[in-house]
C-alpha positions as CSV (number, residue, x, y, z in Angstrom):
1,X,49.4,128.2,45.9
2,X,53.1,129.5,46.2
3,X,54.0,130.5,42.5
4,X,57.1,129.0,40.9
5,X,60.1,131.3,41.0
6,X,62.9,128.4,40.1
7,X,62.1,125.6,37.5
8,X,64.2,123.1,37.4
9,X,61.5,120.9,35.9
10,X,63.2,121.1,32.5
11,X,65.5,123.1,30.0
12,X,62.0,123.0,27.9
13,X,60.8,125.4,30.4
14,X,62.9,127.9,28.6
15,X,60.9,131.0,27.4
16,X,62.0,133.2,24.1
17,X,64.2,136.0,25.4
18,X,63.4,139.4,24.4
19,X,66.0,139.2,21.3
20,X,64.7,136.3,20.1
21,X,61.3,137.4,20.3
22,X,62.6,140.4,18.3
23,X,63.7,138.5,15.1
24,X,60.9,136.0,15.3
25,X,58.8,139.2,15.0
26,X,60.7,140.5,11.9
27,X,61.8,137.1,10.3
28,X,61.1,137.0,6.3
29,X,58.8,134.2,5.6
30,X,57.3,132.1,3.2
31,X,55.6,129.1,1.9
32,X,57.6,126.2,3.5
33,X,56.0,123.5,2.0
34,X,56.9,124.7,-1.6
35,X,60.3,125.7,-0.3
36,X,59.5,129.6,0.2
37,X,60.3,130.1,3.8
38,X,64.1,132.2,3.2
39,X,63.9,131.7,7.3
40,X,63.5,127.9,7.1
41,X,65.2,127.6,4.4
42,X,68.4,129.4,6.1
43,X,68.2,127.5,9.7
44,X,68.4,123.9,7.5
45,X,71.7,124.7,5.5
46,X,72.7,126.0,9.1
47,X,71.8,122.7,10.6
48,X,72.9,120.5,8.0
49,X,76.4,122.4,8.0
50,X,76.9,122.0,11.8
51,X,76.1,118.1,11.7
52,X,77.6,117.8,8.8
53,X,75.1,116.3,6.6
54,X,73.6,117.2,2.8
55,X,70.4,118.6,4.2
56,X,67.8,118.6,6.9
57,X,64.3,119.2,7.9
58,X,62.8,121.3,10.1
59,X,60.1,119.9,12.1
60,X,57.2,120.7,15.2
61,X,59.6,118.8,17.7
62,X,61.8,116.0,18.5
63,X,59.5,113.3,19.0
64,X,59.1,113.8,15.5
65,X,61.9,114.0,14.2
66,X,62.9,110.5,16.5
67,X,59.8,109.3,14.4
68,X,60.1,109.9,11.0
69,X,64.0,109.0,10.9
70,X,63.0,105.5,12.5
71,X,59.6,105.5,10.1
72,X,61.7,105.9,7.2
73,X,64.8,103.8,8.0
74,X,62.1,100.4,9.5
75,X,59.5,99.0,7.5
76,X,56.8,97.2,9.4
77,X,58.1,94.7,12.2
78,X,61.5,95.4,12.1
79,X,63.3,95.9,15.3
80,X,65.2,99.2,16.8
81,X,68.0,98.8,19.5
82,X,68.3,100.9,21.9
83,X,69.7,101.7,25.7
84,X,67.1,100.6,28.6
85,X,66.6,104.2,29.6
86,X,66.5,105.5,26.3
87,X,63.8,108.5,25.3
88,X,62.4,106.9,22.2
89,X,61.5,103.7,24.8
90,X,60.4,105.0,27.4
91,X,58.7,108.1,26.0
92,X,58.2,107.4,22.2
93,X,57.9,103.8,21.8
94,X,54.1,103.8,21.1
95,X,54.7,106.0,18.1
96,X,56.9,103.7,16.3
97,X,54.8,101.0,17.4
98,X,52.0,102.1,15.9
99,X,53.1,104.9,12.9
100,X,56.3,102.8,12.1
101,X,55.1,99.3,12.6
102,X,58.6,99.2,14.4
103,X,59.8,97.9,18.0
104,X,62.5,98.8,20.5
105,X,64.5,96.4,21.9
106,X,66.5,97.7,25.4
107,X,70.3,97.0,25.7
108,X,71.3,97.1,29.5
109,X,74.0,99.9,28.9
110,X,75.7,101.5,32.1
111,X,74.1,105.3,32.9
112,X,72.6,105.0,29.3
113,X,75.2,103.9,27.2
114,X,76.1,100.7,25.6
115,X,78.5,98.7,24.1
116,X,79.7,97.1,20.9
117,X,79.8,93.9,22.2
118,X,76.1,94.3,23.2
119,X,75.2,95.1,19.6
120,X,76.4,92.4,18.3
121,X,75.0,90.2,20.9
122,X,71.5,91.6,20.2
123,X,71.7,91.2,16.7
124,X,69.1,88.6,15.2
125,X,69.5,85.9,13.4
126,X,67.8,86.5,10.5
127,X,65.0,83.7,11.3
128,X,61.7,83.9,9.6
129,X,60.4,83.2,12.9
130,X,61.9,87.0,14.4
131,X,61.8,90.3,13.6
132,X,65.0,91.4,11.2
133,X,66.9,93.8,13.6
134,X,67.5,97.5,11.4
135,X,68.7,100.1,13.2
136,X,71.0,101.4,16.0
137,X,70.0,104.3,18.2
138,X,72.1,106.8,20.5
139,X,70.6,109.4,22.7
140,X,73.3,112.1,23.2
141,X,73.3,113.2,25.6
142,X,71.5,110.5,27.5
143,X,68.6,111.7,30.0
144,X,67.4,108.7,31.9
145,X,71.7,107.7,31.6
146,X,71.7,110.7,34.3
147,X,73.1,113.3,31.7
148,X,75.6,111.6,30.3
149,X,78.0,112.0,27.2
150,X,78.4,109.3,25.3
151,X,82.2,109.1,24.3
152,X,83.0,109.3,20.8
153,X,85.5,106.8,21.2
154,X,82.6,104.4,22.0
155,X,80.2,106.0,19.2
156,X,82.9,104.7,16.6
157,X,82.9,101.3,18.1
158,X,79.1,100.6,18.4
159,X,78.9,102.2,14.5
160,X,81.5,100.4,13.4
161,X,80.1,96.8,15.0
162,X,76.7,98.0,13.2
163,X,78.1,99.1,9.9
164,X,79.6,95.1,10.2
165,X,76.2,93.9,10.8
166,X,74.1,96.0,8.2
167,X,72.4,97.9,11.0
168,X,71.6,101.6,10.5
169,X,72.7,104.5,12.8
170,X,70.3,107.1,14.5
171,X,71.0,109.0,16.8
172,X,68.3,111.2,19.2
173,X,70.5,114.5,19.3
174,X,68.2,116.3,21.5
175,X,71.1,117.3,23.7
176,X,73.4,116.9,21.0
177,X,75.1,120.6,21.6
178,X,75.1,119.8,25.4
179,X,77.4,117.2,24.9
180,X,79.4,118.8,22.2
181,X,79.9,121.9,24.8
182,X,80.5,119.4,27.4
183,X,83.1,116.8,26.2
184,X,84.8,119.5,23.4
185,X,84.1,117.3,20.4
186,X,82.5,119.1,17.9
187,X,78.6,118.5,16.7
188,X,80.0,117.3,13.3
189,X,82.0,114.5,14.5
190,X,79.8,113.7,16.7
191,X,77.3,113.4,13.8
192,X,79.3,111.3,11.2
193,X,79.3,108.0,12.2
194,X,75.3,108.0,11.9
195,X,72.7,107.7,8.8
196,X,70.3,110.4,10.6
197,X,70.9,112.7,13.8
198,X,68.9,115.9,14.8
199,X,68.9,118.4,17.5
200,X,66.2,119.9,20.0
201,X,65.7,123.7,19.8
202,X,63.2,124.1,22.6
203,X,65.5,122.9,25.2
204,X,69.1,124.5,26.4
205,X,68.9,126.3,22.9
206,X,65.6,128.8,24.6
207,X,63.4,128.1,21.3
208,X,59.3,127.8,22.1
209,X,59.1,124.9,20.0
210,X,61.0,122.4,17.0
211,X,63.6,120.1,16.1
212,X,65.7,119.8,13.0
213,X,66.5,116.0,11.3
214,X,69.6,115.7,9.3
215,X,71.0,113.5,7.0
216,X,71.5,112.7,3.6
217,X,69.9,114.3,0.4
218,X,67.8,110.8,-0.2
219,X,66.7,110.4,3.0
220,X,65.7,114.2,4.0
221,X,63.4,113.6,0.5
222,X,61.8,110.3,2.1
223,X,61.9,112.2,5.7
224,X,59.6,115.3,3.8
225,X,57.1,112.3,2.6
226,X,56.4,111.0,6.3
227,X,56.1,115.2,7.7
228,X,53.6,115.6,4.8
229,X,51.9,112.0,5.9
230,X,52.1,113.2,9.5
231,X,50.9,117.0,9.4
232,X,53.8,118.1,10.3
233,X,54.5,120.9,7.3
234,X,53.8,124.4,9.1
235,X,53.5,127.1,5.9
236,X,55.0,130.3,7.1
237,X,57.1,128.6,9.7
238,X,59.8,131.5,9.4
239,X,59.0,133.0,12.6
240,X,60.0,129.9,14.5
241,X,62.7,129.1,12.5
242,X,64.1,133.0,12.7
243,X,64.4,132.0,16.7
244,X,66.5,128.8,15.7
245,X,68.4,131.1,13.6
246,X,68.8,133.2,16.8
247,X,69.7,130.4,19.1
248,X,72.3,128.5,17.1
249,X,73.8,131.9,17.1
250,X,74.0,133.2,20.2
251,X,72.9,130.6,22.8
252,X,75.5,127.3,22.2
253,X,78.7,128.5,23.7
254,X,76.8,129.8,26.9
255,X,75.5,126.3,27.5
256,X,79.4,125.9,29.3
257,X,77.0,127.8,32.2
258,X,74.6,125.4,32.5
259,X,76.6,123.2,33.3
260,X,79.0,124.5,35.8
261,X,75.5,125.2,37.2
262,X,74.7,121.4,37.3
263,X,78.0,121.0,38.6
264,X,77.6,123.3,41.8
265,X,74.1,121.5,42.3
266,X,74.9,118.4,42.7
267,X,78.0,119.1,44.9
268,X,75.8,120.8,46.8
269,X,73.5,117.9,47.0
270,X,76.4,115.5,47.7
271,X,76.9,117.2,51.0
272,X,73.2,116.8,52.3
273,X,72.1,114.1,54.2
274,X,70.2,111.7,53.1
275,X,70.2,112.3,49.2
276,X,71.5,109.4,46.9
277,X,73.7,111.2,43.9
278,X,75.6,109.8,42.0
279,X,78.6,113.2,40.5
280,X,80.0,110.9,37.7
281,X,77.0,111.1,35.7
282,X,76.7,114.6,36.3
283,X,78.4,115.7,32.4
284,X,75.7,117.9,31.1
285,X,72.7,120.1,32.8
286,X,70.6,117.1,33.8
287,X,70.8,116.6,37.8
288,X,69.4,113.1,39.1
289,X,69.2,112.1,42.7
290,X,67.3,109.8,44.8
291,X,65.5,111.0,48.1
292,X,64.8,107.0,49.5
293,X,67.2,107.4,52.6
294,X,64.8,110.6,54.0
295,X,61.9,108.4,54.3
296,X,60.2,110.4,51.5
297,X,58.8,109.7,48.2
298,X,59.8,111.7,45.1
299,X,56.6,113.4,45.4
300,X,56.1,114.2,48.9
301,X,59.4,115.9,48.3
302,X,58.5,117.8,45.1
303,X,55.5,118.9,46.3
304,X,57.5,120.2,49.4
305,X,60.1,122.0,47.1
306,X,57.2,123.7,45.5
307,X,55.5,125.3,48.5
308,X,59.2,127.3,48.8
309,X,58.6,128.2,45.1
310,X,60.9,125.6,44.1
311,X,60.3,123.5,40.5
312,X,62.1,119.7,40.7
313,X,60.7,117.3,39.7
314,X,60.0,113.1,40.5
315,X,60.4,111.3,37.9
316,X,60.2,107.8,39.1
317,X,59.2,106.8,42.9
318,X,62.4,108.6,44.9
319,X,64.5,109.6,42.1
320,X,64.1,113.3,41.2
321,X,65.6,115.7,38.2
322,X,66.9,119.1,38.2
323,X,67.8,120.4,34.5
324,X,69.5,123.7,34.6
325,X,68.9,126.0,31.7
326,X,69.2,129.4,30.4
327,X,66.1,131.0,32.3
328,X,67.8,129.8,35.5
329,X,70.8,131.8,37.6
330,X,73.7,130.6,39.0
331,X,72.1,132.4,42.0
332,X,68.8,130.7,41.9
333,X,71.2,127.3,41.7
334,X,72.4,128.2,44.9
335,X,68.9,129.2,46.5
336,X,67.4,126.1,45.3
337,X,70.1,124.3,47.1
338,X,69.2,125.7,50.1
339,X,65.6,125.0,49.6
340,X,66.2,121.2,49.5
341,X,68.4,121.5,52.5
342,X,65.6,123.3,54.3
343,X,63.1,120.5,53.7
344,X,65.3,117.6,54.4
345,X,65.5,119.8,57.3
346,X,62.0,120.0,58.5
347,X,61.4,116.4,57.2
């Protein structure tokens, strides 16, 4: 079996570089459950600062962090509205089925985003006979939307329409700094329009593993009651926090290379036969395109890309994903490119 040498499967194929390894090694740690963890302690008030919230909560990962904001903002059968290709759908939606007692209902937004007008159309009527509709979600940036930023522009709107309607604002931050990198507006004012928000570590930030939920002093105290309920308190968690510490550092500002790495990707793509791509979506490090004009499936050709050593991957009948990270060159970008063009080549 040919061994991997590119992976574009993900940006949480990102492995601990040798610095962060370094202060995970020698970060000072504690008890985090009794508050202890100096380490912990130190990447919240970060976290909380850049959002610009009155606290946050570090946590395992994102899909719990999606979970506990929503478990703490529903109570059972209430209903959650989100975009069609949203994560917390299509992904997490058994969670806060099952631990919230919540549903998701999907707004048909365009590439992942939606409008005000759809909020408000989706709102319920209050009937005893429905479920009372409770909270708003954004996914910034949005993955199945193809990578892209949602405006803020059109964040104002769609909270402004909810804040109308008594509905409460979430937002799924995993790519939060992706888009803030992207578009220019900062991660704080991005944040504000929403009741809780939180951001991935173990994606284009490099970390092995967490999330951290932000929001206000109240609900970070209700959000601690659901990670006790959940088992999601982690003692001397110091030495993964140290590497968010690390990564909020040193690794946001270089994500501007990720993305210019997208960028010459998909161009790349665009010029190849056969390949469906659509280079208005492409806003981020998240590369979609659709292989059904080469008279392949998505997995005949990722299994193809993989016997040249070559990690991208199907996610849905013909449409594949490349996700360009910090483990991946701007040289590899371009060898990768030429790998696909070699197999549509011998296809």
């Amino acid at each position: 079996m040919t061994p991997i040498r590119i992976d574009l499967h993900s940006d949480t194929q990102t492995r601990p570089s040798a610095a962060m390894r370094d202060v995970m090694a020698n970060a000072e740690v504690g008890d985090e459950q009794m508050g202890e963890d100096p380490s912990v302690n130190q990447l919240q008030e970060m976290v909380a600062k850049l959002l610009g919230k009155e606290a946050a909560l570090f946590l395992p990962s994102g899909t719990m962090c999606n979970l506990i904001a929503l478990s703490v903002h529903c109570r059972s059968g209430d209903e959650i509205m989100s975009d069609r290709t949203a994560h917390i759908l299509n992904v997490e939606g058994a969670g806060a089925a099952v631990i919230g007692g919540s549903f998701i209902r999907p707004l048909d937004g365009e590439n992942g985003i939606f409008s005000a007008d759809q909020v408000r159309a989706s709102m319920r009527s209050g009937s005893r006979y429905g479920p009372l509709s409770r909270v708003v979600s954004v996914e910034q940036t949005s993955n199945g939307g193809g990578g892209t930023v949602w405006p803020l522009a059109t964040i104002k709107d769609v909270a402004e329409t909810a804040g109308d309607l008594g509905l409460i604002m979430h937002m799924d931050g995993a790519r939060l700094l992706n888009a803030a990198v992207s578009s220019g507006v900062s991660a704080k004012d991005f944040s504000d329009p929403f009741e809780s928000v939180w951001i991935d570590l173990s994606k284009g930030l490099g970390c092995p593993i967490g999330g951290v939920l932000a929001g206000s002093a109240e609900f970070i105290k209700q959000a601690w009651r659901w990670k006790q309920r959940l088992g999601g308190a982690m003692r001397q968690a110091g030495i993964a926090a140290a590497a968010g510490i690390y990564a909020l550092e040193n690794n946001v500002e270089r994500m501007v290379e990720d993305h210019d790495n997208a960028r010459l990707l998909a161009e790349r793509l665009a010029n190849m036969g056969g390949l469906d791509i659509n280079l208005e979506t492409v806003q981020s490090n998240l590369v979609f395109f659709d292989v059904k004009n080469t008279g392949m499936s998505g997995a005949d050709m990722e299994a193809k890309l993989a016997e040249h050593g070559v990690r991208i991957s199907n996610v849905r009948d013909t449409r594949m994903r490349a996700v360009t990270h910090l483990d991946v060159s701007r040289d590899q970008v371009e060898e990768a490119a030429d790998v696909v063009r070699k197999v549509l080549e011998e296809t």
